[in-house]
C-alpha positions in Angstrom: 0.0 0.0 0.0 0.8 3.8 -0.2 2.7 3.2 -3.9 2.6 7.4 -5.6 0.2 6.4 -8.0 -1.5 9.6 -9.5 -2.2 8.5 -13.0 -1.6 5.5 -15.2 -3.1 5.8 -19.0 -5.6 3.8 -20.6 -6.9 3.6 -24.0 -10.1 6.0 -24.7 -11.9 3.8 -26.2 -11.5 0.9 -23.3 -15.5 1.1 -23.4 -15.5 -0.6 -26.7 -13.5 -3.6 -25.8 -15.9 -6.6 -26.4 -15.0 -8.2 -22.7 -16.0 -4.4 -21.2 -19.3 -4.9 -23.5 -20.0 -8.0 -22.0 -19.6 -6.8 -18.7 -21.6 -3.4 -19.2 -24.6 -5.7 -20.4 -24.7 -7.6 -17.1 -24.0 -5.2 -14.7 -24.5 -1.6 -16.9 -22.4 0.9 -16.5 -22.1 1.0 -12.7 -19.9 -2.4 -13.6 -18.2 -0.1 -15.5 -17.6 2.2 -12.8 -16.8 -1.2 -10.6 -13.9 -2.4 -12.7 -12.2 1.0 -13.0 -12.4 1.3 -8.9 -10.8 -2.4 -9.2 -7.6 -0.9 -11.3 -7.3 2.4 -9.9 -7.0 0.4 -6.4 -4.7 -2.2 -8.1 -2.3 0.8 -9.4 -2.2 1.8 -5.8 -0.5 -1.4 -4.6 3.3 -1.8 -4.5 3.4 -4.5 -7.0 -0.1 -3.6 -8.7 -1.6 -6.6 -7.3 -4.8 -7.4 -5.1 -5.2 -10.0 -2.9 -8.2 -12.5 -3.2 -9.1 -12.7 0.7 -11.9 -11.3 2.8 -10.4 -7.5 3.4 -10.3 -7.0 -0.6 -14.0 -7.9 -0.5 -14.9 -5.5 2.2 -12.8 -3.2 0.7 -14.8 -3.2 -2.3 -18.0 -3.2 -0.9 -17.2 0.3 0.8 -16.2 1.5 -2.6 -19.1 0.1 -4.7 -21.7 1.0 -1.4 -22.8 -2.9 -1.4 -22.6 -5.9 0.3 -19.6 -7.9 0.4 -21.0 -10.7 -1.2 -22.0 -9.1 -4.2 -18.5 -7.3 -4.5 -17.3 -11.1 -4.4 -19.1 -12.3 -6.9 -18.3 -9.0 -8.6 -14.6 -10.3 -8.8 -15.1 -13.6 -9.9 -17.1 -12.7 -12.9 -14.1 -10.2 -13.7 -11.8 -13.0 -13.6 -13.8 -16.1 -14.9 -16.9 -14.8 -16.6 -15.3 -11.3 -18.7 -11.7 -12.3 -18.2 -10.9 -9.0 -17.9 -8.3 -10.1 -14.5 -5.7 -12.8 -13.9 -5.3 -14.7 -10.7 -3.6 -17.7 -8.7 -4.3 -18.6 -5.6 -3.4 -15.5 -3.7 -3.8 -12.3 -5.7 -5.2 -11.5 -9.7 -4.0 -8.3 -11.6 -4.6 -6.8 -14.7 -2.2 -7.9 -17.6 -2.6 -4.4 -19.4 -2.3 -2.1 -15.9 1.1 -4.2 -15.7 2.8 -3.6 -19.1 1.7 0.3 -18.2 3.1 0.5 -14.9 6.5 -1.1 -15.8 6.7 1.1 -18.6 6.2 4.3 -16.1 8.5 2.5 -13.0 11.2 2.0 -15.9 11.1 5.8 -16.8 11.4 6.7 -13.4 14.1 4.6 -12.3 16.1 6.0 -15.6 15.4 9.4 -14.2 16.6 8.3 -10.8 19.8 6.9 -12.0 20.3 10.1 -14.1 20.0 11.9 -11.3 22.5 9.9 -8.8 24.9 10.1 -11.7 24.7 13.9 -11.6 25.0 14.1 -8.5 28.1 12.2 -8.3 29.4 14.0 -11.0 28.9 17.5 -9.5 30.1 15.8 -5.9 33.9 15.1 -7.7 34.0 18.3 -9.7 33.6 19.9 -6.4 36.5 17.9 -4.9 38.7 18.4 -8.1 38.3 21.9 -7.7 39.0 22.5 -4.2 41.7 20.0 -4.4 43.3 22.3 -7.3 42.6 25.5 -5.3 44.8 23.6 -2.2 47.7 23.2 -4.8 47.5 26.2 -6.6 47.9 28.0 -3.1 51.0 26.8 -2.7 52.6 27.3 -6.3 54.0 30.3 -7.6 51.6 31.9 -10.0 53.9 32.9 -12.9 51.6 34.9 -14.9 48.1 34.7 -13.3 46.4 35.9 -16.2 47.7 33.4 -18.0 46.3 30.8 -15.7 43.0 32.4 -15.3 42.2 32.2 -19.4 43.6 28.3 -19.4 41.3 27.6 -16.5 38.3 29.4 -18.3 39.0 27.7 -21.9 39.3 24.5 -20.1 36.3 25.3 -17.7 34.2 25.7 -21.2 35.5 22.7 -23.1 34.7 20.7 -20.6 30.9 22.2 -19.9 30.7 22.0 -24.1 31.5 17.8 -23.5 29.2 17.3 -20.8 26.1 19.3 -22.7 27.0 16.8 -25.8 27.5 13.8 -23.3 24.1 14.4 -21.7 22.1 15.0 -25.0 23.5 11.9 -26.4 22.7 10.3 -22.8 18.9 11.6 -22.8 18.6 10.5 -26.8 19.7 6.9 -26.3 17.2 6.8 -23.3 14.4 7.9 -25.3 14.7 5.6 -28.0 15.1 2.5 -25.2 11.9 4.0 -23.7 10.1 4.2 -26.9 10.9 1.0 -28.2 9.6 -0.8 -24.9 6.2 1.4 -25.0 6.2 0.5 -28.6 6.6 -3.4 -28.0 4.5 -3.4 -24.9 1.6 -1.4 -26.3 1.3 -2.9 -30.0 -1.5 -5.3 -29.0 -3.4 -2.2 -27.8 -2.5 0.2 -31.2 -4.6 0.1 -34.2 -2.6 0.0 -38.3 -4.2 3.5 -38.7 -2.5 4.6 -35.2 0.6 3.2 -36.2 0.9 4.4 -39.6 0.2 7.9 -38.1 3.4 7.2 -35.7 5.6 6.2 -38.3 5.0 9.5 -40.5 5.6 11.3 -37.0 8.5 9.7 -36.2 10.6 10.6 -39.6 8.8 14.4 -39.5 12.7 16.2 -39.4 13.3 17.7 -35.7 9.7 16.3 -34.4 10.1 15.4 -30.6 9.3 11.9 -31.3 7.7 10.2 -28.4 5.2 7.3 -28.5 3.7 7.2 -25.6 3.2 11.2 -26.1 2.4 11.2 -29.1 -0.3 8.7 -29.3 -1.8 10.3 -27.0 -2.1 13.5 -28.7 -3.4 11.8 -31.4 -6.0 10.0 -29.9 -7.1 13.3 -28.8 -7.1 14.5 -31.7 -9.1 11.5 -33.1 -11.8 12.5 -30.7 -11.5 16.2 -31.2 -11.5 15.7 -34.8 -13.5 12.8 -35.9 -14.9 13.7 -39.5 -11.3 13.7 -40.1 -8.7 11.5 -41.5 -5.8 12.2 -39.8 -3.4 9.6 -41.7 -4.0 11.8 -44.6 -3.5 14.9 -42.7 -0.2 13.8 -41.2 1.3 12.8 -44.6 0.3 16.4 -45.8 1.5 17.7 -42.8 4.8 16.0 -43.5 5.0 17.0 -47.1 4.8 21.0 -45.6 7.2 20.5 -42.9 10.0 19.3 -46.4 9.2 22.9 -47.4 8.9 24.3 -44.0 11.1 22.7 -41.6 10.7 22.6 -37.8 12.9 24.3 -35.7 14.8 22.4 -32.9 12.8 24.6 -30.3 9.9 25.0 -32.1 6.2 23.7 -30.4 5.8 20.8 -32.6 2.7 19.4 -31.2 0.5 22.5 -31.0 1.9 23.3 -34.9 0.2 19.9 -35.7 -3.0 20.4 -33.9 -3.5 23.9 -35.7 -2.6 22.1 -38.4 -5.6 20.0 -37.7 -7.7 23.0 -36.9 -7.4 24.6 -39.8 -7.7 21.5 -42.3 -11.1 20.9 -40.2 -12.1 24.3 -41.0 -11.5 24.3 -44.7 -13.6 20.9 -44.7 -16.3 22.5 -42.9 -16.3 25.4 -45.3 -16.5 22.8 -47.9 -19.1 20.7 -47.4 -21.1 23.7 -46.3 -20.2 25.0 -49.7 -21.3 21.5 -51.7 -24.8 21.7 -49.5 -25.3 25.1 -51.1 -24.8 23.9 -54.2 -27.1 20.6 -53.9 -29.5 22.7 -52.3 -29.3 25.4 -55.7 -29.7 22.1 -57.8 -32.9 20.7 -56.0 -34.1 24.3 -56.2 -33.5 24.3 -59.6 -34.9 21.1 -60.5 -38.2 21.9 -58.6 -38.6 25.2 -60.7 -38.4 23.3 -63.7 -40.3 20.7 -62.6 -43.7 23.3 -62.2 -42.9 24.9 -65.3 -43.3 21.9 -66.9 -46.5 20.8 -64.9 -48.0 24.8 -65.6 -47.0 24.3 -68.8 -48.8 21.2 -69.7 -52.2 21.9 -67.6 -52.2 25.8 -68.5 
């Protein structure tokens, strides 16, 4: 218990999932509610595990305001019945909360071993420097101006190395951390999803993430859903060959105007083609009386 657990992701459109469906027509979509109490209390656990004894069940019953028995059997049909949760004798989990969470703990612990190697880093530059303070104190300074420019040029080599070291560092961890998400996720990504990440990924300086990045997407996708955005990608793409991204520039929210404004232009569009069917059925009707006053007088 007390694992810092204050958000995992989840696909948006979970509810579609034919064992969620099966679920929501049994228990409707307070069983719905019931299975996302289930993970979000599984995410809080050290090991994202819950344990099949009486305090889970009791647990649960608080949560879902019912009796313990029906929370229960509200775990067994989960497990056997929807399939939705894994078990042995002592605990079940969710496979896909799993793959999420190791793919957060392993970003973390990158981030914590950056940091300790920072640290140490800093800790014997420190101790270099004092060290050389000690022994230039007791050398004759021949020309201290001399000494001070060396010290400086040396000083800025050095920080010009590190900045290089720690880009390259950051780089390689990226691609590690995309490559897992990639692997661990690819049951859960559509083709259309993928093909969308693939364009993304070779879009010159684009801050390529996957886990980001689908997630922008899929907002998109629900912000957006009269469009294709495959097709608005690769056109996307084709601008970015004429207009190239900067290394700082706000890649994400140049895309979604992108989006915006291609959405726009289609809206304008179709309204235009409905004025234009509307003039022809107009049209057609006018003709269409002429004809009739024309034949009865």
């Amino acid at each position: 218990m007390g694992k810092d657990a204050y958000y995992f992701s989840h696909d948006y459109n979970a509810r579609q999932d034919p064992k969620i469906l099966a679920l929501k027509a049994d228990y409707g979509v307070e069983g719905y509610g019931r299975f996302w109490v289930i993970v979000e209390m599984m995410a809080e656990q050290d090991d994202y595990k819950l344990k099949l004894n009486q305090i889970t069940n009791n647990a649960l019953a608080v949560e879902f305001m019912c009796q313990k028995d029906e929370a229960e059997k509200f775990i067994k049909d989960c497990i056997k019945k929807y399939e939705l949760f894994k078990s042995d004798d002592n605990f079940f989990w969710s496979e896909s909360l799993l793959r999420r969470m190791a793919i957060k703990d392993e970003k973390l612990e990158k981030k914590r071993k950056a940091g300790r190697k920072g640290a140490r880093k800093r800790w014997n530059e420190g101790k270099e420097h004092n060290d050389g303070k000690q022994n230039d104190s007791t050398a004759i300074a021949d020309p201290w101006q001399c000494h001070s420019t060396a010290l400086a040029k040396n000083s800025k080599g050095k920080e010009i190395k590190e900045k290089e070291s720690k880009e390259k560092e950051i780089k390689e961890n990226n691609n590690i951390s995309n490559e897992s998400f990639l692997t661990s996720t690819t049951s859960f990504l559509s083709d259309f999803e993928k093909e969308i990440l693939s364009v993304l990924k070779n879009i010159n300086n684009y801050p390529f993430d996957y886990e980001t990045d689908l997630e922008h997407i899929r907002e998109l996708s629900l912000d957006y859903p009269k469009l294709n955005l495959l097709e608005e990608v690769k056109k996307w793409n084709t601008y970015k060959k004429d207009k190239p991204l900067k290394k700082n520039s706000n890649s994400r929210l140049q895309f979604r105007n992108f989006i915006k404004k291609a959405n726009e232009w289609n809206k304008d569009k179709s309204y235009q083609v409905n004025k234009t069917d509307e003039k022809k059925q107009r049209d057609k009707r006018l003709k269409l009386q002429q004809k009739r006053a024309d034949k009865y007088g």
